[in-house]
Backbone as XML, in Angstrom:
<?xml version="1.0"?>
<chain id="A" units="angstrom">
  <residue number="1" name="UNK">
    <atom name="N" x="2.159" y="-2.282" z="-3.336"/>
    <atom name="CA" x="2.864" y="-1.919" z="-2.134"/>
    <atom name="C" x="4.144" y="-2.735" z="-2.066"/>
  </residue>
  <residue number="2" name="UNK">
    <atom name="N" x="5.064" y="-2.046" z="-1.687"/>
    <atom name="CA" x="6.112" y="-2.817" z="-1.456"/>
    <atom name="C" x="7.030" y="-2.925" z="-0.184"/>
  </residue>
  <residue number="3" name="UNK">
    <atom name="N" x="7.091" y="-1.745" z="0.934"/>
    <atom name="CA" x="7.300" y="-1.895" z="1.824"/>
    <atom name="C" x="6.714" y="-0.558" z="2.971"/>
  </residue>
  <residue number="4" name="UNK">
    <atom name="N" x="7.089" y="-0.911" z="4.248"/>
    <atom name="CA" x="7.027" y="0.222" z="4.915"/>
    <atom name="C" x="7.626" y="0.314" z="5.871"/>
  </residue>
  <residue number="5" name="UNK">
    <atom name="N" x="8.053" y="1.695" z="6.004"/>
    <atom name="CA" x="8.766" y="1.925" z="7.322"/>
    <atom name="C" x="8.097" y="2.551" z="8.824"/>
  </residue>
  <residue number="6" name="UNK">
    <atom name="N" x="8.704" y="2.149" z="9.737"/>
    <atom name="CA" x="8.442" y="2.285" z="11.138"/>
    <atom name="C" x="9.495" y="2.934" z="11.409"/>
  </residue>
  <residue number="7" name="UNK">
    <atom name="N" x="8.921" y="3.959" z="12.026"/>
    <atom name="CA" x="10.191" y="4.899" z="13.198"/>
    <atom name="C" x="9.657" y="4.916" z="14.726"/>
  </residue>
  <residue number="8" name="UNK">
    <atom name="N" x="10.342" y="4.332" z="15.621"/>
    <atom name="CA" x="9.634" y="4.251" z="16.736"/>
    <atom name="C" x="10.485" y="3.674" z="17.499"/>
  </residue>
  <residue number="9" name="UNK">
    <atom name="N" x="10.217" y="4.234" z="19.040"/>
    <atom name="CA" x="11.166" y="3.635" z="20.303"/>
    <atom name="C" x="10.334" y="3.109" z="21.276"/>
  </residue>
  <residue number="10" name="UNK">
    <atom name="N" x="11.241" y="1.957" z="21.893"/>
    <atom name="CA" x="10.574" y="0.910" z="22.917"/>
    <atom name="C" x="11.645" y="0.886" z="23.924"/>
  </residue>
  <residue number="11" name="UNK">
    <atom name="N" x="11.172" y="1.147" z="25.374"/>
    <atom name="CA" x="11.616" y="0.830" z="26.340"/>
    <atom name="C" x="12.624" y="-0.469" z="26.706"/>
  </residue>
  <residue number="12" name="UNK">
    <atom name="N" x="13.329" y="-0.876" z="27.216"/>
    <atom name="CA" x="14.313" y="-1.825" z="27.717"/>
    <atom name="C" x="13.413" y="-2.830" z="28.250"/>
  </residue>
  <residue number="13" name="UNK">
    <atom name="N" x="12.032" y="-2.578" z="28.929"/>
    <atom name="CA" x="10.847" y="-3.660" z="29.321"/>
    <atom name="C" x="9.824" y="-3.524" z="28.423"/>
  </residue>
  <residue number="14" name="UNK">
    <atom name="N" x="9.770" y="-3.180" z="27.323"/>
    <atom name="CA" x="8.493" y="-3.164" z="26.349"/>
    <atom name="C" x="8.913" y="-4.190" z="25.510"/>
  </residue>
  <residue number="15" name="UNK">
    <atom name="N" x="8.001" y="-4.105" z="24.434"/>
    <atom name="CA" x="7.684" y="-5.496" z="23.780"/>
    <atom name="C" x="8.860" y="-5.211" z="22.384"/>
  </residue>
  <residue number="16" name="UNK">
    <atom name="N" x="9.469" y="-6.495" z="22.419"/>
    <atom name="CA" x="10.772" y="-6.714" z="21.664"/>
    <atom name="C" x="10.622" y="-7.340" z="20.337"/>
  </residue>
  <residue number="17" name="UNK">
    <atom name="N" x="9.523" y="-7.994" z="20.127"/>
    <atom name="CA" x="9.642" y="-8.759" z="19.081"/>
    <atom name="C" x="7.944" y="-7.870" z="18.617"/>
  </residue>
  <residue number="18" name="UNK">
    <atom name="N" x="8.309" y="-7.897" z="17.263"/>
    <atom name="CA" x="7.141" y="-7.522" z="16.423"/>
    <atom name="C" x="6.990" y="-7.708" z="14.993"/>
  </residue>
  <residue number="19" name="UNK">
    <atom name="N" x="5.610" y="-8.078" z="14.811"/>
    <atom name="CA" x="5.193" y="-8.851" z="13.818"/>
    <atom name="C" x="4.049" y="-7.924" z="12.879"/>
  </residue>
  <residue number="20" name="UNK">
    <atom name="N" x="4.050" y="-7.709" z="11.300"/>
    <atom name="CA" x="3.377" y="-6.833" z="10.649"/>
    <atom name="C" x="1.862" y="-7.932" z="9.916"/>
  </residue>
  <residue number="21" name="UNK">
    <atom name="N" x="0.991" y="-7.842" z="10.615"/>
    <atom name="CA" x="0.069" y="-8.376" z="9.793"/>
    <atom name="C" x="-0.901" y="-7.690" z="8.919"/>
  </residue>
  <residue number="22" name="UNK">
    <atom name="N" x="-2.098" y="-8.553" z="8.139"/>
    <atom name="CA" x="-2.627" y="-7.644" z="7.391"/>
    <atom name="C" x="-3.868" y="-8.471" z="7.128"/>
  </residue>
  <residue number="23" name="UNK">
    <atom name="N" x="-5.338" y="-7.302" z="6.556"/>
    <atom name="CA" x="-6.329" y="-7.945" z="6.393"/>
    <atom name="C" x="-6.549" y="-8.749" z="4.963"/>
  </residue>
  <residue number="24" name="UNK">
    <atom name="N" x="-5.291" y="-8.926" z="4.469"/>
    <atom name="CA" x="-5.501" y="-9.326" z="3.220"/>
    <atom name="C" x="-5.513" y="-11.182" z="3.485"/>
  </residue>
  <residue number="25" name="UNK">
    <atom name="N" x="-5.156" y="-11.627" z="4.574"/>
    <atom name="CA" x="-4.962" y="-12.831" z="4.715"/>
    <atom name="C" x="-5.743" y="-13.367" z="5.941"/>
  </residue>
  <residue number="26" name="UNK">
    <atom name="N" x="-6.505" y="-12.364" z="6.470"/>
    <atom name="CA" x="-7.352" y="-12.398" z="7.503"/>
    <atom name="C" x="-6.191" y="-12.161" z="8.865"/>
  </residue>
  <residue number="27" name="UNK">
    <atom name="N" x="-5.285" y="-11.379" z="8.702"/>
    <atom name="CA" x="-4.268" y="-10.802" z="9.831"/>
    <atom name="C" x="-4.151" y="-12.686" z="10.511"/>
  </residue>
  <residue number="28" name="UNK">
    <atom name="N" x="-3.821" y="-13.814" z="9.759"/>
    <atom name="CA" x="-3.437" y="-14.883" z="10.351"/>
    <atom name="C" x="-1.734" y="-15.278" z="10.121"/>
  </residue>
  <residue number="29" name="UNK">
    <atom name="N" x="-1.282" y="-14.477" z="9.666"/>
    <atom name="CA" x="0.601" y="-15.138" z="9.148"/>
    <atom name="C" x="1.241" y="-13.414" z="9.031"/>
  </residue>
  <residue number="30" name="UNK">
    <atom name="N" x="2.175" y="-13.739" z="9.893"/>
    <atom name="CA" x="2.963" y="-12.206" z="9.231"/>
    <atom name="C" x="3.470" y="-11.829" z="8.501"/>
  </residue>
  <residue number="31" name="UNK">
    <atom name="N" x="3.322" y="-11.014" z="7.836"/>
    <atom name="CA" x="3.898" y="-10.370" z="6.879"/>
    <atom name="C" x="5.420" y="-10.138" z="6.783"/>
  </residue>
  <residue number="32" name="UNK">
    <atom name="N" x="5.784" y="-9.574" z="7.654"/>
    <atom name="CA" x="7.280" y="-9.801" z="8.202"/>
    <atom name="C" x="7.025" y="-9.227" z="9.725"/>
  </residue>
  <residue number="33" name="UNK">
    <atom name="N" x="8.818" y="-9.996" z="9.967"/>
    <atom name="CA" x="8.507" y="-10.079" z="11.626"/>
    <atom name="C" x="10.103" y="-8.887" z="11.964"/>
  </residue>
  <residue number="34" name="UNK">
    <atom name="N" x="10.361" y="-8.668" z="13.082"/>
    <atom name="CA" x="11.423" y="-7.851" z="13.198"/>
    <atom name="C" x="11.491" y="-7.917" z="15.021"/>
  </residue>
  <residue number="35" name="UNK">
    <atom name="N" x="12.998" y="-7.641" z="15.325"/>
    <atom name="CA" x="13.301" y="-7.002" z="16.539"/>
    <atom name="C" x="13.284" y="-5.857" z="17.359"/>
  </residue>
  <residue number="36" name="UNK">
    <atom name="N" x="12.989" y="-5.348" z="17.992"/>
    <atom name="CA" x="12.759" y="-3.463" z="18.038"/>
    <atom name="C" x="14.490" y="-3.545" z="18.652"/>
  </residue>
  <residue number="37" name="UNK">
    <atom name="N" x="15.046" y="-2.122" z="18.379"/>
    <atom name="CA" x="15.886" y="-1.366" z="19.245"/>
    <atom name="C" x="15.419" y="-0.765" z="20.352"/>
  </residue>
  <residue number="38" name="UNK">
    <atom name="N" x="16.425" y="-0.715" z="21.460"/>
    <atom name="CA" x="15.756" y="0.135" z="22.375"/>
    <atom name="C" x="15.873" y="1.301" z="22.298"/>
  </residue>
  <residue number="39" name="UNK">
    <atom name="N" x="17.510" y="1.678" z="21.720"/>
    <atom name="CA" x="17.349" y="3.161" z="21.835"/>
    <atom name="C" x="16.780" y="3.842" z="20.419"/>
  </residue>
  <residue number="40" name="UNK">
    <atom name="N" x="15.593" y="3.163" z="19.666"/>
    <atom name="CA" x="14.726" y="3.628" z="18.541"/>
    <atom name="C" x="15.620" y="3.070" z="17.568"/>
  </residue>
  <residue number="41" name="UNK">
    <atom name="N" x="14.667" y="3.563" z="16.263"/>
    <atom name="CA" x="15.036" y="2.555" z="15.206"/>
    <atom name="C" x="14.449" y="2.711" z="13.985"/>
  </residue>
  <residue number="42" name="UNK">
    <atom name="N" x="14.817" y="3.313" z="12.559"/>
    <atom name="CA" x="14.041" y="2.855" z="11.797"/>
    <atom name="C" x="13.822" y="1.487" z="11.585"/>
  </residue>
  <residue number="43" name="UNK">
    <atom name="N" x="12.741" y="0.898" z="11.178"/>
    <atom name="CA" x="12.569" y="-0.303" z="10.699"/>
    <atom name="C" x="11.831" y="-0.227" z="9.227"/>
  </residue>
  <residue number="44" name="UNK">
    <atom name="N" x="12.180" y="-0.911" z="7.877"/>
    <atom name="CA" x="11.697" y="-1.405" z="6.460"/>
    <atom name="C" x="11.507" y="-2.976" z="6.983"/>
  </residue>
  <residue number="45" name="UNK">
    <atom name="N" x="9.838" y="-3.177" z="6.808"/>
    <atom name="CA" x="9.083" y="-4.134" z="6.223"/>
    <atom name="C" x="9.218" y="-4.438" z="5.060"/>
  </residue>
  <residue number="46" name="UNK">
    <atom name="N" x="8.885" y="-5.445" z="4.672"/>
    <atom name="CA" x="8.817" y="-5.723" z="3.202"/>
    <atom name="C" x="7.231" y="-6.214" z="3.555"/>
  </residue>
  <residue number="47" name="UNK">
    <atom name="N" x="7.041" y="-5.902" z="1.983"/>
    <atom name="CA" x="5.305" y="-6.461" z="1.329"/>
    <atom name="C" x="5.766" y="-6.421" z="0.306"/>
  </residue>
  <residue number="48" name="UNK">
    <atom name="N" x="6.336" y="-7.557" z="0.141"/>
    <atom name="CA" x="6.918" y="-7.932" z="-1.386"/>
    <atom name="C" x="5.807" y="-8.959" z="-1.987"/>
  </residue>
  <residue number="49" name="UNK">
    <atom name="N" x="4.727" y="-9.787" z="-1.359"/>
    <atom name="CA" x="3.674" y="-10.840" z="-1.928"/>
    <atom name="C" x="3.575" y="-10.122" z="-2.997"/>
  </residue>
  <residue number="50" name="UNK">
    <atom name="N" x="3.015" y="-11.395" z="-3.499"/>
    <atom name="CA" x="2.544" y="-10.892" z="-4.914"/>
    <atom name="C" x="0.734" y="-10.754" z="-4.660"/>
  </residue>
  <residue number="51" name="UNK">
    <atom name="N" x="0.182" y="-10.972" z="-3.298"/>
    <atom name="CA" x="-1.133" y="-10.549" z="-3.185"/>
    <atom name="C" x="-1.491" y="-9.196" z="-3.019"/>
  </residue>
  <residue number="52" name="UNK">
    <atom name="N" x="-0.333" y="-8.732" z="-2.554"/>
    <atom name="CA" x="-0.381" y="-7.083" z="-2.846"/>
    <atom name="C" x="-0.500" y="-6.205" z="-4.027"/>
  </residue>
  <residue number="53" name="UNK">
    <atom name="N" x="-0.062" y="-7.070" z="-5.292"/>
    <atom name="CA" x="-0.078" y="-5.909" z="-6.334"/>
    <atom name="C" x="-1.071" y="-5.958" z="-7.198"/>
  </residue>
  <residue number="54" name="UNK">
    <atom name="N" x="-2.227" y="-6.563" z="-6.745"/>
    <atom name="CA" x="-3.436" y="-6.430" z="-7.759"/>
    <atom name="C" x="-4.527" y="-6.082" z="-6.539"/>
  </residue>
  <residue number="55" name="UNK">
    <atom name="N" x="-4.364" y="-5.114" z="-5.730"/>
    <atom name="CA" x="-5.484" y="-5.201" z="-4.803"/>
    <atom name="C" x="-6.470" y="-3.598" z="-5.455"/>
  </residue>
  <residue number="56" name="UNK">
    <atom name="N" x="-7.410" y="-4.261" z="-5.322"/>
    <atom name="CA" x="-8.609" y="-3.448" z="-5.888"/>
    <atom name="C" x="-9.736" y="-2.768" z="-4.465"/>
  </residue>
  <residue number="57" name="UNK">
    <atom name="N" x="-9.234" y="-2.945" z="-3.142"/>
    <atom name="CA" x="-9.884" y="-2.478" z="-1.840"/>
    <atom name="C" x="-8.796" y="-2.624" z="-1.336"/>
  </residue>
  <residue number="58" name="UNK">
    <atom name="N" x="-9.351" y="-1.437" z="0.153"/>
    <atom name="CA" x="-8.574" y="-1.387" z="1.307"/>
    <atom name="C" x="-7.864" y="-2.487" z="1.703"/>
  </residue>
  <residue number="59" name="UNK">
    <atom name="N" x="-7.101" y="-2.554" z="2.147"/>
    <atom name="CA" x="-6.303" y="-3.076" z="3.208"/>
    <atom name="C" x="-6.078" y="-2.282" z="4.534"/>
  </residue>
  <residue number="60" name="UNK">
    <atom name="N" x="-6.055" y="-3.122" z="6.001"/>
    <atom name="CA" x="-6.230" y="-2.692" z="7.337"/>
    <atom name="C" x="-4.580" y="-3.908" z="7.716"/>
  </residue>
  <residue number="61" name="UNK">
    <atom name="N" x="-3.386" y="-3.035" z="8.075"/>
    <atom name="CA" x="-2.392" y="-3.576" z="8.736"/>
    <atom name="C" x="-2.293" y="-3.352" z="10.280"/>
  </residue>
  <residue number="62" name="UNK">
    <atom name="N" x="-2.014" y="-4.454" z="11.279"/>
    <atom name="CA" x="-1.872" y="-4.749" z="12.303"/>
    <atom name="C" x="-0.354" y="-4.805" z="12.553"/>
  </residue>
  <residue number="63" name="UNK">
    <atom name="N" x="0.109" y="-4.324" z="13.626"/>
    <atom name="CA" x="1.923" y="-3.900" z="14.496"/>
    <atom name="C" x="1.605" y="-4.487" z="15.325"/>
  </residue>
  <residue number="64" name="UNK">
    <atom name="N" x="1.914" y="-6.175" z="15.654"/>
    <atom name="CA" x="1.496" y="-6.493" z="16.767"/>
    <atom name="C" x="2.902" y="-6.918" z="17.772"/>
  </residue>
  <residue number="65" name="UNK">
    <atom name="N" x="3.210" y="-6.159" z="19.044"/>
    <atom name="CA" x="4.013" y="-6.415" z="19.856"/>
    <atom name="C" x="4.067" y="-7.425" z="20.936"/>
  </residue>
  <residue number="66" name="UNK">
    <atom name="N" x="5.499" y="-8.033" z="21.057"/>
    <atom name="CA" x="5.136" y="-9.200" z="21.933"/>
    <atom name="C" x="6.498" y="-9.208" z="22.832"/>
  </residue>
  <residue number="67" name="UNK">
    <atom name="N" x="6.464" y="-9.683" z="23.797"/>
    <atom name="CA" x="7.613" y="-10.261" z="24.586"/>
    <atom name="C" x="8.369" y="-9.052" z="25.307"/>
  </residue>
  <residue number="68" name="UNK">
    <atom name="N" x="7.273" y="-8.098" z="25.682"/>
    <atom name="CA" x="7.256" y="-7.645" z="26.947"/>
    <atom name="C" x="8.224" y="-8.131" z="28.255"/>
  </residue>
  <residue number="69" name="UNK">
    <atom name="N" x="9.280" y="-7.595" z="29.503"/>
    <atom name="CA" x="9.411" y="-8.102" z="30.060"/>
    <atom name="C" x="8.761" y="-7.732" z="31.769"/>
  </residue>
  <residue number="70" name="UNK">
    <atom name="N" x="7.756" y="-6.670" z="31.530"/>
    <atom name="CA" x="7.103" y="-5.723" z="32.216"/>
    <atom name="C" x="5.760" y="-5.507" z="31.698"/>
  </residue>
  <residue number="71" name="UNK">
    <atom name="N" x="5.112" y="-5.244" z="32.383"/>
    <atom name="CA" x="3.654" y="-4.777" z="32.236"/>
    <atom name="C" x="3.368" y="-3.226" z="32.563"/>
  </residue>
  <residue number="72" name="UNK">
    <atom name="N" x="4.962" y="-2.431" z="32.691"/>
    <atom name="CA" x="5.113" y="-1.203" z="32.288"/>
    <atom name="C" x="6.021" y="-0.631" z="31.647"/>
  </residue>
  <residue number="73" name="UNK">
    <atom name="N" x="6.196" y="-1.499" z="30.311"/>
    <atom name="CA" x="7.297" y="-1.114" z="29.309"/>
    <atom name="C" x="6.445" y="-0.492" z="28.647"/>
  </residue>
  <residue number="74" name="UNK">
    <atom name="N" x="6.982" y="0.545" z="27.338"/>
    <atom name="CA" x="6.650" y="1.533" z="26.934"/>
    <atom name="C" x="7.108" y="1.101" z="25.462"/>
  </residue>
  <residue number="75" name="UNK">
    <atom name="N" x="5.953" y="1.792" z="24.396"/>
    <atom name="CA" x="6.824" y="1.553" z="22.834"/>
    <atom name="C" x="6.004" y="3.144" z="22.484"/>
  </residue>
  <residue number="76" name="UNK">
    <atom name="N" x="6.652" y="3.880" z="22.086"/>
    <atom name="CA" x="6.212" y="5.278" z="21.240"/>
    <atom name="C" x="6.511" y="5.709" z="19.993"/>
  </residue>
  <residue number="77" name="UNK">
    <atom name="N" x="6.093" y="6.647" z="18.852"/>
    <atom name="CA" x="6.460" y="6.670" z="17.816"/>
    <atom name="C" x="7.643" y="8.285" z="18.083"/>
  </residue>
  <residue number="78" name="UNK">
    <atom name="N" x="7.866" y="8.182" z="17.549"/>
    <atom name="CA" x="9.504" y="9.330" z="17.980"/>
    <atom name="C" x="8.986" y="10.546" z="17.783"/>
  </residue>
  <residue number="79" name="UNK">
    <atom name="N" x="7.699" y="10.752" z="16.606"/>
    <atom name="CA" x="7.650" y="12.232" z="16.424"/>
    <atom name="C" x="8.083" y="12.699" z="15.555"/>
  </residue>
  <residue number="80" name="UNK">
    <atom name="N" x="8.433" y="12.127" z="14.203"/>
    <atom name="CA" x="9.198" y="13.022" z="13.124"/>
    <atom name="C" x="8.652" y="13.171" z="12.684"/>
  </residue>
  <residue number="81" name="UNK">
    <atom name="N" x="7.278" y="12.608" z="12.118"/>
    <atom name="CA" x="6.281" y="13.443" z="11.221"/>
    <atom name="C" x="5.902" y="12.062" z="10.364"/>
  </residue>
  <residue number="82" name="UNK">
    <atom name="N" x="7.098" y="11.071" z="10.272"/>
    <atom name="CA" x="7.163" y="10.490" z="9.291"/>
    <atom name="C" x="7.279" y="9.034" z="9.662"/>
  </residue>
  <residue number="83" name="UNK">
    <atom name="N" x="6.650" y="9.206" z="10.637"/>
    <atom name="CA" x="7.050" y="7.690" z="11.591"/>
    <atom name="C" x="6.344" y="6.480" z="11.225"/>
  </residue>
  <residue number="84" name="UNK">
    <atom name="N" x="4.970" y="6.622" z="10.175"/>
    <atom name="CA" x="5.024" y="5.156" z="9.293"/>
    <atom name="C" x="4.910" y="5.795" z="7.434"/>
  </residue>
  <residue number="85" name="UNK">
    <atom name="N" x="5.227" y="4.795" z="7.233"/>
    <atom name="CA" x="5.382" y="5.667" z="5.445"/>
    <atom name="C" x="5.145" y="4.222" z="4.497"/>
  </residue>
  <residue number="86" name="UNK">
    <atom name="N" x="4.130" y="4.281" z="3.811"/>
    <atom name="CA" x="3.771" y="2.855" z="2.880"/>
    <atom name="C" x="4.258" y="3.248" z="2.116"/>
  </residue>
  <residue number="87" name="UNK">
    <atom name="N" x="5.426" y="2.407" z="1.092"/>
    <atom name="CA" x="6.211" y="2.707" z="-0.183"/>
    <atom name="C" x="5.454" y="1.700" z="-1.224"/>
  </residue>
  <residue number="88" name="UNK">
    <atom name="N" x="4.866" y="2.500" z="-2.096"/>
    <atom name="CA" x="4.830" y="1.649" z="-3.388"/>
    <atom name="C" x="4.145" y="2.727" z="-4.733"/>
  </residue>
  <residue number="89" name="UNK">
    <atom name="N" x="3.164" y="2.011" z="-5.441"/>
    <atom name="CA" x="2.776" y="2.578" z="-6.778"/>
    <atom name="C" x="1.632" y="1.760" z="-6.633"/>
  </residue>
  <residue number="90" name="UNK">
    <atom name="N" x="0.292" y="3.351" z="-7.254"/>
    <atom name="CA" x="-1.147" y="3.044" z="-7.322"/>
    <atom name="C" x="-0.878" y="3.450" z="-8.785"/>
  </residue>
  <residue number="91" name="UNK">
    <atom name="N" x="-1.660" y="2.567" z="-9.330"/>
    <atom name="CA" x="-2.239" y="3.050" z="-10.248"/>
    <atom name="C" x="-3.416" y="3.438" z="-10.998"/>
  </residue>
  <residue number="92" name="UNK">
    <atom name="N" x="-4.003" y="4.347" z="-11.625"/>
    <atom name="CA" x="-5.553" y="4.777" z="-11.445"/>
    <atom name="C" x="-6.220" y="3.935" z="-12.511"/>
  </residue>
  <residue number="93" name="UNK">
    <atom name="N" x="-7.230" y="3.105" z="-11.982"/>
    <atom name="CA" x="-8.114" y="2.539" z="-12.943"/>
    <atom name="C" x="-9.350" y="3.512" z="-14.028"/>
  </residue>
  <residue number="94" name="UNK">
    <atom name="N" x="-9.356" y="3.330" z="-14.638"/>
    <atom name="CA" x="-10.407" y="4.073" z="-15.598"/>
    <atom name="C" x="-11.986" y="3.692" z="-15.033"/>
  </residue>
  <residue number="95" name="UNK">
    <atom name="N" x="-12.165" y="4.425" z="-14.936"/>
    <atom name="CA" x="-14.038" y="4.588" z="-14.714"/>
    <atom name="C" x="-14.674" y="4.272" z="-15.738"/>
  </residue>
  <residue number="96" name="UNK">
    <atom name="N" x="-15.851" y="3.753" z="-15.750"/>
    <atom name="CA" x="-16.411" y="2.587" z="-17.210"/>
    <atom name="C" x="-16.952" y="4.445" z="-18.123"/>
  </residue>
  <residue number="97" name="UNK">
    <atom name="N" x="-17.372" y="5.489" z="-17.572"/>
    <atom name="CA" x="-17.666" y="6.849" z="-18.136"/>
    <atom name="C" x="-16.138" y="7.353" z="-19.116"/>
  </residue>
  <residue number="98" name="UNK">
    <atom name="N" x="-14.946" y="6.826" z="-18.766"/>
    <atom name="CA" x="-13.785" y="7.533" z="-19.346"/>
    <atom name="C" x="-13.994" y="6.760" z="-20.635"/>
  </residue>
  <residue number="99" name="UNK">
    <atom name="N" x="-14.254" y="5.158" z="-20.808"/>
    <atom name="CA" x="-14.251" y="4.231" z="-21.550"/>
    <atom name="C" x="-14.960" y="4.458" z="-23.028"/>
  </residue>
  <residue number="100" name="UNK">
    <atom name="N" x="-16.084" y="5.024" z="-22.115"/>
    <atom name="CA" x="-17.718" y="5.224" z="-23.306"/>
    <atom name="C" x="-17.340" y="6.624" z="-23.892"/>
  </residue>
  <residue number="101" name="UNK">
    <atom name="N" x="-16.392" y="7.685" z="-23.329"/>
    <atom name="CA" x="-15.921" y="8.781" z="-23.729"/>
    <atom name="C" x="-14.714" y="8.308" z="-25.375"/>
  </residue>
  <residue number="102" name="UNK">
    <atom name="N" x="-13.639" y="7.750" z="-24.607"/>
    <atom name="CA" x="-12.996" y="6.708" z="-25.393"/>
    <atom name="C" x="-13.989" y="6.541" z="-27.171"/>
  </residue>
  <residue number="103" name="UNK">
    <atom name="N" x="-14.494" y="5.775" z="-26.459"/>
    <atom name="CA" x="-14.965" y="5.325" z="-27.596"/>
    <atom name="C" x="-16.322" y="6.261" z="-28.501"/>
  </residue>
  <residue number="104" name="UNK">
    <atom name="N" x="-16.733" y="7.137" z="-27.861"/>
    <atom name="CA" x="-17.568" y="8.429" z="-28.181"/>
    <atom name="C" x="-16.169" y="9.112" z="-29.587"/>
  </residue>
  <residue number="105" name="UNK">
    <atom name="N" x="-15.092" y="9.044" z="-29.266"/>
    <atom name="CA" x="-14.268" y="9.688" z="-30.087"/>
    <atom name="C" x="-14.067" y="8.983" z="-31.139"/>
  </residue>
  <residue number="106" name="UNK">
    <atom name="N" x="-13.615" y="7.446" z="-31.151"/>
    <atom name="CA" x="-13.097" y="6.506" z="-31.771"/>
    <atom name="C" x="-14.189" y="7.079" z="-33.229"/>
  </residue>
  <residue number="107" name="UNK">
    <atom name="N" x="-15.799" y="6.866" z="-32.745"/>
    <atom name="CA" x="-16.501" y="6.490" z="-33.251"/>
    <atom name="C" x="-16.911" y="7.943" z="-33.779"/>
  </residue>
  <residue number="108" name="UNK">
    <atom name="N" x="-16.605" y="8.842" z="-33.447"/>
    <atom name="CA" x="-16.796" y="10.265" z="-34.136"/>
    <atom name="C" x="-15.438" y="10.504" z="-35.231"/>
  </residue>
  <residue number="109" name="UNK">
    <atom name="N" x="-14.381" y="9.962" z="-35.100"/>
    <atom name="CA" x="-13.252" y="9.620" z="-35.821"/>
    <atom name="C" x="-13.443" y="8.922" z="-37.249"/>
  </residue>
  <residue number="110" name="UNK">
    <atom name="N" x="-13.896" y="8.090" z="-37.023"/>
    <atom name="CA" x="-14.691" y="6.892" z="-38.222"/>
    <atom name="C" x="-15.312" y="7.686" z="-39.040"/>
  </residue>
  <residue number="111" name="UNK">
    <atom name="N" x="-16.691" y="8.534" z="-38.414"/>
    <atom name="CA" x="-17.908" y="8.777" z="-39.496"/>
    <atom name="C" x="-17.121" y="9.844" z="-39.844"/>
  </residue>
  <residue number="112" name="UNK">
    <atom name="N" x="-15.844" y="10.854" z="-38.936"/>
    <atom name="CA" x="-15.618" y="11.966" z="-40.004"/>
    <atom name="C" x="-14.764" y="11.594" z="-41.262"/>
  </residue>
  <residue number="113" name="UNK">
    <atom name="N" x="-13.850" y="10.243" z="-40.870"/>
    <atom name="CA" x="-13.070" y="9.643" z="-41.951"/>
    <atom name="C" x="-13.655" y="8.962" z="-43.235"/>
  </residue>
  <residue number="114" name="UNK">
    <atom name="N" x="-15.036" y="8.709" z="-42.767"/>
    <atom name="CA" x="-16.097" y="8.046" z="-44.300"/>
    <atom name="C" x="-16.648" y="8.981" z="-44.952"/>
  </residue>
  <residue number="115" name="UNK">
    <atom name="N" x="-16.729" y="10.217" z="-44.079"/>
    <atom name="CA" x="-17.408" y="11.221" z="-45.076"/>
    <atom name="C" x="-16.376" y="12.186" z="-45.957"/>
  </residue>
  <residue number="116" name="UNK">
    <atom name="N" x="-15.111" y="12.261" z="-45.244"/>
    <atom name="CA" x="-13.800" y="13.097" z="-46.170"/>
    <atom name="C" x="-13.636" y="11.548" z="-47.347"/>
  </residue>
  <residue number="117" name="UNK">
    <atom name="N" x="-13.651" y="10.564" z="-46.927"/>
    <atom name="CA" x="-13.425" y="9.526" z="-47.912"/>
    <atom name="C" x="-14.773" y="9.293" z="-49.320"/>
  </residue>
  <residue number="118" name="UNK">
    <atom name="N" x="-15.679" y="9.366" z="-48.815"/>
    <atom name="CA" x="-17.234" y="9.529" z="-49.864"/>
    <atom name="C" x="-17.238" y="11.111" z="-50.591"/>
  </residue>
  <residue number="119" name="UNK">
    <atom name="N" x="-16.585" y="12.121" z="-49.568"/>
    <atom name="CA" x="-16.701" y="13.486" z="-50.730"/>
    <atom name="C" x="-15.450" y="13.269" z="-51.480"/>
  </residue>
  <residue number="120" name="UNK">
    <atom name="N" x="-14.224" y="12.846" z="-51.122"/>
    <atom name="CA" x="-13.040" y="12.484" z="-52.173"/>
    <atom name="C" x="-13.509" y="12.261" z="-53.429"/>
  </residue>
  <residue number="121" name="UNK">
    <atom name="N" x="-14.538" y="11.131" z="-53.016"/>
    <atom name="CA" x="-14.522" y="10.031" z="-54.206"/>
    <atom name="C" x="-15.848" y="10.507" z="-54.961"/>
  </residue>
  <residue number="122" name="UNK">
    <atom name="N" x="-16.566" y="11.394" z="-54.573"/>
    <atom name="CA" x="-17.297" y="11.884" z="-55.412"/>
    <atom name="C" x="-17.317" y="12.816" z="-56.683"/>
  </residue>
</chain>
């Protein structure tokens, strides 16, 4: 993973400061932190760690908003369809069945190469 974006608008009394955490660290340090716009905003996170690029399970990320100046400010996502988007590259691990297939060939490869090699030489 390498980053993600937020599309989303916050009120003039909603919460201004926001922080991206994650369960990879037990959601205790942010990931990155940012300012909201009021009149909306894309925002790019970064998840540049390097604990991100060998993860083998889920991950659960937390948007946590703060500094409210009302207890009826408002934050909404805008509606484009596309309003969070994780950017990066999976890549597919092999199943231990693709492996034993693998090597089902290797090894059918061999005995047909000893037997064209033993009728040669006969």
């Amino acid at each position: 993973m390498s980053s993600l974006d937020i599309n989303f608008d916050t009120s003039a009394t909603g919460p201004q400061n926001w922080g991206l955490f994650s369960s990879v660290d037990g959601f205790t340090s942010a990931i990155d932190t940012f300012t909201a716009d009021v009149d909306g905003a894309s925002h790019n996170l970064s998840i540049g760690d390097a604990s991100y690029d060998t993860l083998t399970s889920s991950v659960e990320f937390s948007l946590v908003g703060h500094g409210a100046s009302s207890g009826s400010g408002t934050t909404a996502f805008v509606g484009s369809g596309a309003d969070i988007v994780l950017n990066g590259i999976t890549l597919a691990i092999p199943e231990p069945s693709t492996y034993a297939l693998i090597f089902r060939g290797l090894a059918l490869g061999v005995v047909m190469l000893k037997r064209r090699i033993t009728a040669f030489s006969s």
